[in-house]
PyMOL commands that place a pseudoatom at each C-alpha (Angstrom):
pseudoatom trace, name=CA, resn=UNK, resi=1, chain=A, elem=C, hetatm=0, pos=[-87.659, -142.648, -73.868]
pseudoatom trace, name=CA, resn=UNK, resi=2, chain=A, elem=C, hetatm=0, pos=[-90.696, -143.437, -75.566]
pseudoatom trace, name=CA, resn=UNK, resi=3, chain=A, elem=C, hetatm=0, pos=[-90.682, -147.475, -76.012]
pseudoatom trace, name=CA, resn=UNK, resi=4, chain=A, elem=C, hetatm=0, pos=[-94.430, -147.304, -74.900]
pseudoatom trace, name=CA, resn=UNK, resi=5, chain=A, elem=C, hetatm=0, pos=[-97.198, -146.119, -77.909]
pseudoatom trace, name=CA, resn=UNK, resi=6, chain=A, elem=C, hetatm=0, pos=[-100.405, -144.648, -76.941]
pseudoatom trace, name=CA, resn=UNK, resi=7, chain=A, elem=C, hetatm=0, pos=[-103.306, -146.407, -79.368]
pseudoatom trace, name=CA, resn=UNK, resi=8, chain=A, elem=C, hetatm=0, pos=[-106.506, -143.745, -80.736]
pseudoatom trace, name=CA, resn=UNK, resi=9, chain=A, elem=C, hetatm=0, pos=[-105.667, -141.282, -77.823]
pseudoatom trace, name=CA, resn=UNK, resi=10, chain=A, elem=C, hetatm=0, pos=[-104.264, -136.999, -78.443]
pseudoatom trace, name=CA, resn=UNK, resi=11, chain=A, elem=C, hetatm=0, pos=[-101.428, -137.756, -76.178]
pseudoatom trace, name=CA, resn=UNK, resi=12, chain=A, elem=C, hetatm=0, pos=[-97.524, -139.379, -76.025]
pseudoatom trace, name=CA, resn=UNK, resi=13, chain=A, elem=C, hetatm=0, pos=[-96.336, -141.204, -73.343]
pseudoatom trace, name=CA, resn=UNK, resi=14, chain=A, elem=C, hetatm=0, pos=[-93.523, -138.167, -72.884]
pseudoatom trace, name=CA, resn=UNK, resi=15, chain=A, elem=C, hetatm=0, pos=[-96.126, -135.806, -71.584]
pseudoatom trace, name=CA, resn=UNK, resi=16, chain=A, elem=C, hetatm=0, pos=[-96.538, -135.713, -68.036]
pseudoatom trace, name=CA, resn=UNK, resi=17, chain=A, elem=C, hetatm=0, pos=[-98.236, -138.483, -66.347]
pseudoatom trace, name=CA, resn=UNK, resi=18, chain=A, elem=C, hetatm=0, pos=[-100.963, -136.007, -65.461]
pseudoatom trace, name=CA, resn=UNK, resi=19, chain=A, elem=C, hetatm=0, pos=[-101.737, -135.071, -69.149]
pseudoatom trace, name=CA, resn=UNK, resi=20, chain=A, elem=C, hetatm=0, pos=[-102.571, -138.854, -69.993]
pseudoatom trace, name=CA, resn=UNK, resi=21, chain=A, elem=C, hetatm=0, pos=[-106.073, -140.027, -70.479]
pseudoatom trace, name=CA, resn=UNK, resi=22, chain=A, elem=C, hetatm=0, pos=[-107.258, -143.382, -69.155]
pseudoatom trace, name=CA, resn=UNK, resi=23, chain=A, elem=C, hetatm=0, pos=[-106.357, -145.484, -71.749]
pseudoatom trace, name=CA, resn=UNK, resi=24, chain=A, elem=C, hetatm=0, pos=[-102.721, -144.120, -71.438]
pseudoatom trace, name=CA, resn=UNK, resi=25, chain=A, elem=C, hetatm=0, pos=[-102.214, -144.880, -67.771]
pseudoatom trace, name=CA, resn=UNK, resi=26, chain=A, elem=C, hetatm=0, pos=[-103.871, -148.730, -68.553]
pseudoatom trace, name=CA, resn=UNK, resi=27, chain=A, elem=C, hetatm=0, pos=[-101.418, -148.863, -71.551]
pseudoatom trace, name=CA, resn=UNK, resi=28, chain=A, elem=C, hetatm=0, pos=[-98.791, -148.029, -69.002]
pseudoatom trace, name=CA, resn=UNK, resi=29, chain=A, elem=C, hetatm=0, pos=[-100.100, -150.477, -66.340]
pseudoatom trace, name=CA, resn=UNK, resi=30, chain=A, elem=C, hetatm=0, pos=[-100.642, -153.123, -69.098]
pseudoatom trace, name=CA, resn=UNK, resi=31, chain=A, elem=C, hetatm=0, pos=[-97.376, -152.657, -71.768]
pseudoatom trace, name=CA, resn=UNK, resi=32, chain=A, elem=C, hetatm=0, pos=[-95.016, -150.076, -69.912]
pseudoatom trace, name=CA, resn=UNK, resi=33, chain=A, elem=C, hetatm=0, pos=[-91.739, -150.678, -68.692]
pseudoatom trace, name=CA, resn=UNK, resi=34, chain=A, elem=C, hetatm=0, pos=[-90.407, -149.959, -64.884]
pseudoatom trace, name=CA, resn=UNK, resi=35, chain=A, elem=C, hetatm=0, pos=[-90.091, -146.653, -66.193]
pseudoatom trace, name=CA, resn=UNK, resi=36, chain=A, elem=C, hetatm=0, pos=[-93.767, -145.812, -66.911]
pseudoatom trace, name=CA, resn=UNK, resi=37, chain=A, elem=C, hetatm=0, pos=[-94.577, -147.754, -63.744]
pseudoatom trace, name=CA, resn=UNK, resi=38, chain=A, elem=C, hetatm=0, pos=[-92.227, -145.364, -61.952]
pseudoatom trace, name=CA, resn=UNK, resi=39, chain=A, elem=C, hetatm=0, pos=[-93.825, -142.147, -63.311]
pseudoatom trace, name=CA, resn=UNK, resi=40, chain=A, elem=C, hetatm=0, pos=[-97.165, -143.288, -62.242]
pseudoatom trace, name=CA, resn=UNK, resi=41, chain=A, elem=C, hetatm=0, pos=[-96.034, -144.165, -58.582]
pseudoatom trace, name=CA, resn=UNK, resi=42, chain=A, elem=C, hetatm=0, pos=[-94.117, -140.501, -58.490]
pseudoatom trace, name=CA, resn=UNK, resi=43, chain=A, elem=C, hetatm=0, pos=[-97.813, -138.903, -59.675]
pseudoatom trace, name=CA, resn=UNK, resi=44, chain=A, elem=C, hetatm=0, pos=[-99.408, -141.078, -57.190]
pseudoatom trace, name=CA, resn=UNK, resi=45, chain=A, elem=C, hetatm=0, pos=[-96.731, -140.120, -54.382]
pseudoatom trace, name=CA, resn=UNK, resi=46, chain=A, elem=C, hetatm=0, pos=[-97.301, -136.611, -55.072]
pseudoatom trace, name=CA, resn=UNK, resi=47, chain=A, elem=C, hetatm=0, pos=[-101.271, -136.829, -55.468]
pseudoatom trace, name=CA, resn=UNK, resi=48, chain=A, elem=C, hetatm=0, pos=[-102.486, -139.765, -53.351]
pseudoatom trace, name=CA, resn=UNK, resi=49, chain=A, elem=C, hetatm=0, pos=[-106.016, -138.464, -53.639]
pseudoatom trace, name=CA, resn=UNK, resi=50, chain=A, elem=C, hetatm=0, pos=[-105.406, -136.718, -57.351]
pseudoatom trace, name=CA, resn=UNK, resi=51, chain=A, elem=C, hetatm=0, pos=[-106.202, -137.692, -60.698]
pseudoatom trace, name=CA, resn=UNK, resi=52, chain=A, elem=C, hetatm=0, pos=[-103.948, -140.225, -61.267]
pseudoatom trace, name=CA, resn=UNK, resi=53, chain=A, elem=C, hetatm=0, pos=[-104.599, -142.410, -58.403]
pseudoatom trace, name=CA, resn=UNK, resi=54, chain=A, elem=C, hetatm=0, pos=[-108.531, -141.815, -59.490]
pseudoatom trace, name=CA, resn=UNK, resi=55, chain=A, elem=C, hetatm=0, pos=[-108.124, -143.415, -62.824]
pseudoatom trace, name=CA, resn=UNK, resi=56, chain=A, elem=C, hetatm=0, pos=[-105.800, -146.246, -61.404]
pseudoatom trace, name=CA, resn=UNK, resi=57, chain=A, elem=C, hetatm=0, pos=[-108.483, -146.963, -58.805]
pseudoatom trace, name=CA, resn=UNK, resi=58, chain=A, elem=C, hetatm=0, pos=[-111.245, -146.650, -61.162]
pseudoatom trace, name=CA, resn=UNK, resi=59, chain=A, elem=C, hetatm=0, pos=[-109.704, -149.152, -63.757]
pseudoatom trace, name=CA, resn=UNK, resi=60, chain=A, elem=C, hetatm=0, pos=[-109.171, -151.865, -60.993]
pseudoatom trace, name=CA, resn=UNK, resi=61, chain=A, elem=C, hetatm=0, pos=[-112.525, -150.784, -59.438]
pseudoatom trace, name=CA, resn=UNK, resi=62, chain=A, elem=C, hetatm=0, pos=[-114.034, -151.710, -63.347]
pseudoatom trace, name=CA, resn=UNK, resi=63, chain=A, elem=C, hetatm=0, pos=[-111.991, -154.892, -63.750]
pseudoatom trace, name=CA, resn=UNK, resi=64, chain=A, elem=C, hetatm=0, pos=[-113.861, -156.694, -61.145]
pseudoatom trace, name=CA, resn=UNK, resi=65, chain=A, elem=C, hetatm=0, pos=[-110.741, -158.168, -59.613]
pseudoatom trace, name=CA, resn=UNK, resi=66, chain=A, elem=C, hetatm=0, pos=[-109.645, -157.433, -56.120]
pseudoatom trace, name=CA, resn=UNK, resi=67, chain=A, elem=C, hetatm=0, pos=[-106.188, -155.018, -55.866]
pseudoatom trace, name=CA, resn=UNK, resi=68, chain=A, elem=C, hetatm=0, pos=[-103.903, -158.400, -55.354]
pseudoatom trace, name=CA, resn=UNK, resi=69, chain=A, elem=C, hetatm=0, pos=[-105.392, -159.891, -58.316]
pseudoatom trace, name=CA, resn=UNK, resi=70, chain=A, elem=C, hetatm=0, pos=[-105.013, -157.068, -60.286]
pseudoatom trace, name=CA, resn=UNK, resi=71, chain=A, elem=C, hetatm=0, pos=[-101.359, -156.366, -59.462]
pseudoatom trace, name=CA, resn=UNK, resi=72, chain=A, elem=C, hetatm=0, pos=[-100.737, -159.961, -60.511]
pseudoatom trace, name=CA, resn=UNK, resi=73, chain=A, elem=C, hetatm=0, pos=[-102.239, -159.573, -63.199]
pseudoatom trace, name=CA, resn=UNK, resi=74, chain=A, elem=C, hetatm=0, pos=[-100.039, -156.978, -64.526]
pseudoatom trace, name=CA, resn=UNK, resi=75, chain=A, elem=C, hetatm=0, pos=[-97.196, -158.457, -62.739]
pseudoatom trace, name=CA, resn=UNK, resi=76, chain=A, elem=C, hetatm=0, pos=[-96.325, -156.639, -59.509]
pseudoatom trace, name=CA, resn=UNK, resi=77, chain=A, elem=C, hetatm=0, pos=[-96.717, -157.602, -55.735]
pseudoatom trace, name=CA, resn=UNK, resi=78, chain=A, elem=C, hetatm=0, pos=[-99.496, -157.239, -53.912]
pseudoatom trace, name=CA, resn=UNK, resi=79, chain=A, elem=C, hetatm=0, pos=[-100.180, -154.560, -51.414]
pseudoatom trace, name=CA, resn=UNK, resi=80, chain=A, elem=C, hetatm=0, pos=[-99.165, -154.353, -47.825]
pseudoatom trace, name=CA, resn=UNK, resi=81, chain=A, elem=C, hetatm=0, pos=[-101.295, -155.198, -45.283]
pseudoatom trace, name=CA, resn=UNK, resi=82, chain=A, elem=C, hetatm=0, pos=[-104.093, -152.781, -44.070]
pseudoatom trace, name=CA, resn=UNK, resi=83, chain=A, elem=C, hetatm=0, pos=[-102.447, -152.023, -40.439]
pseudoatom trace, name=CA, resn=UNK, resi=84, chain=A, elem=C, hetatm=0, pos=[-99.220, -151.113, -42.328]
pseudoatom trace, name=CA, resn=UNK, resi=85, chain=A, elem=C, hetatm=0, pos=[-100.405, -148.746, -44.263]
pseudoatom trace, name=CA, resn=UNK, resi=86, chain=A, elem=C, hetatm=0, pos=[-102.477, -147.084, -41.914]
pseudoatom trace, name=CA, resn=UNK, resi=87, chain=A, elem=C, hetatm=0, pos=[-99.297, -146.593, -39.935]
pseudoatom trace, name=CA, resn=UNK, resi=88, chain=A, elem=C, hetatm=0, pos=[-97.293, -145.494, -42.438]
pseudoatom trace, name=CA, resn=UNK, resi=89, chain=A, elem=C, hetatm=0, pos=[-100.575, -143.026, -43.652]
pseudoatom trace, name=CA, resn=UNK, resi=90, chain=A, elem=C, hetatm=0, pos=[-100.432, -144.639, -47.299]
pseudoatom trace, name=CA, resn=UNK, resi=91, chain=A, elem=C, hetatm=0, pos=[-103.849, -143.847, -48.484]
pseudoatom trace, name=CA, resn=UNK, resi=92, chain=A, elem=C, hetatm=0, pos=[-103.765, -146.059, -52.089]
pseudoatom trace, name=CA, resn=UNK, resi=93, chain=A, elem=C, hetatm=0, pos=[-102.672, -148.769, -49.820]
pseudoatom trace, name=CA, resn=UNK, resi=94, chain=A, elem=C, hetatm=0, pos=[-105.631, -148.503, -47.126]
pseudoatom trace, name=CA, resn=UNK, resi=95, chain=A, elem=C, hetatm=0, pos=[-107.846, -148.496, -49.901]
pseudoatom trace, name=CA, resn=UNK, resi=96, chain=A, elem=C, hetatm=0, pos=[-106.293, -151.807, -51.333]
pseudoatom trace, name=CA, resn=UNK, resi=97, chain=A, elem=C, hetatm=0, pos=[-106.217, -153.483, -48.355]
pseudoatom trace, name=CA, resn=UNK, resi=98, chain=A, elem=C, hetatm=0, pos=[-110.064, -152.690, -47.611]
pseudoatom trace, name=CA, resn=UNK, resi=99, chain=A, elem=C, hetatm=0, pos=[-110.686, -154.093, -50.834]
pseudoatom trace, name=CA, resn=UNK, resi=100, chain=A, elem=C, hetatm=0, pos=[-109.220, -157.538, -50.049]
pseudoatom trace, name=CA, resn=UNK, resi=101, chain=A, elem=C, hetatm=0, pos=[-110.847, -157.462, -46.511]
pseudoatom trace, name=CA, resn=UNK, resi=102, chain=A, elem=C, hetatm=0, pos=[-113.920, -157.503, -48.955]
pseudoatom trace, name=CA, resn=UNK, resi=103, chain=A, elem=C, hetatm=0, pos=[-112.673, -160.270, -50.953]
pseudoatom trace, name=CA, resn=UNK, resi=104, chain=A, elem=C, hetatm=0, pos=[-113.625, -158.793, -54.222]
pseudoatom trace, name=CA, resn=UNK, resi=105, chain=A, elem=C, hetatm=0, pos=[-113.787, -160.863, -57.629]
pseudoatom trace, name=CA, resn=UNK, resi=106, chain=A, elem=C, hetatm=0, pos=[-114.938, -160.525, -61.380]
pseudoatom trace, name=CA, resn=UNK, resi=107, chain=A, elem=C, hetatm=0, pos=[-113.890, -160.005, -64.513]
pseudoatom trace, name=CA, resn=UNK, resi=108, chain=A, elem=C, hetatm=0, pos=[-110.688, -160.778, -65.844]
pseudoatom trace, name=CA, resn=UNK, resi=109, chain=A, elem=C, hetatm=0, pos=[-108.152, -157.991, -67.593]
for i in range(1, 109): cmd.bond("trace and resi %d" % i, "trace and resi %d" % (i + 1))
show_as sticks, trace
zoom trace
């Protein structure tokens, strides 16, 4: 399964998703296929608040781009509004539409 490399990291992208440091989840974000995206989102589903959604948010929080612009950036949609995800109790996606209420901008990834 491994199509995706980790670069000067102690981990392989066939360990959980749970084991990998930041630079493996933005190696995923930035260079994995469908199926590295897919193993974040299940960590994510399972952990809203964990780890994994911590370093996610934290590397968009450091790019300086707003949640939309990030996920165009590495090529997926953006996210739902902020009164659908509060109805359908999505916690990353509250957080991301709050950001874009704020209208954040910066540095490019």
């Amino acid at each position: 399964m491994t199509d995706l490399v980790f670069r000067n990291v102690d981990a392989s992208p066939d360990q959980p998703v749970s084991e990998w440091p930041l630079e493996g989840i933005q190696a995923a974000l930035e260079r994995g296929s469908l199926t590295y995206w897919r193993r974040l989102a299940k960590a994510i589903q399972a952990e809203p608040w964990g780890p994994v959604a911590a370093e996610i948010s934290r590397l968009v929080d450091e790019s300086g781009l707003t949640r939309a612009e990030f996920a165009s950036r590495i090529g997926t949609s953006t996210p739902p509004p902020l009164d659908l995800c509060q109805r359908q109790g999505d916690p990353v996606g509250v957080a991301a539409a709050a950001d874009e209420g704020r209208g954040r901008r910066g540095a490019r990834i």
